[in-house]
matplotlib code that plots the C-alpha trace (Angstrom):
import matplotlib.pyplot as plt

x = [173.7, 172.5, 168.7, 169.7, 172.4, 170.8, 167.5, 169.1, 171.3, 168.3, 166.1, 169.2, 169.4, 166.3, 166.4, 169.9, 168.4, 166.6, 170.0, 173.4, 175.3, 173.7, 174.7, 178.1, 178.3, 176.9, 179.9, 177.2, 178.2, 181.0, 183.3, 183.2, 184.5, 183.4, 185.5, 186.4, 184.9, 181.7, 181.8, 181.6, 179.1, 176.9, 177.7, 176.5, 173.5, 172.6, 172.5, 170.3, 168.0, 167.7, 166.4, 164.3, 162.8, 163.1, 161.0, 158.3, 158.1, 157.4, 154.8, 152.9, 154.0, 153.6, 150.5, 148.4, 149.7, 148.1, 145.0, 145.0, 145.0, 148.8, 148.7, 151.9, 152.6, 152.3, 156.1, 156.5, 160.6, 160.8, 161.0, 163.5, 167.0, 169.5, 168.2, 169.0, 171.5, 169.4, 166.5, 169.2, 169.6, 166.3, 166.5, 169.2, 168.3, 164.5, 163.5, 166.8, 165.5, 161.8, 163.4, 165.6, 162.7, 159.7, 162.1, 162.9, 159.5, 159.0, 162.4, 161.4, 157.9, 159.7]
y = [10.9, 8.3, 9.3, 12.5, 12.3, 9.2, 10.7, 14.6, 12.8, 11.3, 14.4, 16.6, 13.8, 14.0, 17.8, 17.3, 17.1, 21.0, 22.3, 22.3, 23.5, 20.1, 18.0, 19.6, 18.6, 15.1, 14.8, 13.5, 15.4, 13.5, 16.2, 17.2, 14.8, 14.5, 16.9, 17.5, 20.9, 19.3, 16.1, 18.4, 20.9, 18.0, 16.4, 19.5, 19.9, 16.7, 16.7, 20.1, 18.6, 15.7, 17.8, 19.4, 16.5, 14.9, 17.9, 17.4, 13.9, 14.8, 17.2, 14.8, 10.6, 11.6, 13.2, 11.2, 8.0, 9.9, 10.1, 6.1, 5.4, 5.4, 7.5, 9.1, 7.3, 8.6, 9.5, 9.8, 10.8, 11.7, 7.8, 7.2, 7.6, 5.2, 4.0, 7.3, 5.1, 2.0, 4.6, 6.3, 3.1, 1.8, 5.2, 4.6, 0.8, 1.8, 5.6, 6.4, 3.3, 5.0, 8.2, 7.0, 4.9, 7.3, 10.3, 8.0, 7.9, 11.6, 11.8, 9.2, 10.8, 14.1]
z = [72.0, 69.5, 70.2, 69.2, 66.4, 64.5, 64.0, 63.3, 60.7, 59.3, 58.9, 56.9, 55.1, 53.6, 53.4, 51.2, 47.8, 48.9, 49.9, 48.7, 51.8, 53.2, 50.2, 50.8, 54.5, 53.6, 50.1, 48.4, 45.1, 43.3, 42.6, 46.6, 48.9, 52.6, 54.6, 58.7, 58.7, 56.9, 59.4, 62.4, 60.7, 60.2, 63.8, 65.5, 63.1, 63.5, 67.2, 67.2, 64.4, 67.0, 70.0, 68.0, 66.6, 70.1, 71.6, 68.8, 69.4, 72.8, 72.5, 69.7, 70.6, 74.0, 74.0, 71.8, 73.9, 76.8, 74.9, 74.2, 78.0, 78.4, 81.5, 83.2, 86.0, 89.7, 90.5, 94.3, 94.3, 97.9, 98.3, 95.5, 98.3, 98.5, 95.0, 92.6, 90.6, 90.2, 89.0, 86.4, 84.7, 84.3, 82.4, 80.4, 79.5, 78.6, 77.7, 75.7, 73.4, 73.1, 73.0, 70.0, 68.2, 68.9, 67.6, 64.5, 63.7, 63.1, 61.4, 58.8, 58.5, 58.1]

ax = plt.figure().add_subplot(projection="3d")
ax.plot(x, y, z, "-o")
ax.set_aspect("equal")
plt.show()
């Protein structure tokens, strides 16, 4: 959830000044406090931002590592069994930190 909120957050954050339904959601006028129906607008919008961003750092990150001789590595999962679980958490403890730090990189250049 983080690598797709914190980065989502981030990019309507910098389109706030551009829009004032965002500025709204955000209560970063004075006059307008922060609201719940603003909180969740901006909790959903910020997790779609954050695939979105998280798809384009895919097709750009991803690709140019592969052109710097990162390859993909060979997966063979028909030998994986017993070890499914062990597998899912190299995942979490790993690529969720990439994934959160690569798509931070586009949402800041955004």
């Amino acid at each position: 959830m983080i690598a797709y909120l914190v980065p989502g957050a981030t990019v309507l954050a910098g389109f706030s000044p551009f829009s004032p339904i965002l500025r709204t959601w955000l209560g970063a006028e004075p006059a307008d406090g922060p609201t719940i129906g603003g909180f969740l607008y901006l909790t959903v919008a910020s997790i779609a931002v954050g695939m979105t961003v998280s798809a384009v750092r895919w097709a750009l990150v991803d690709t140019v590592h592969s052109y710097t001789g990162l390859p993909l590595p060979p997966l063979n999962f028909s030998r994986l069994g017993k070890n499914v679980a062990a597998y899912g958490l190299l995942i979490e403890i790993h690529y969720r930190h990439y994934q959160f730090y690569g798509s931070m990189f586009l949402a800041c250049a955004i």
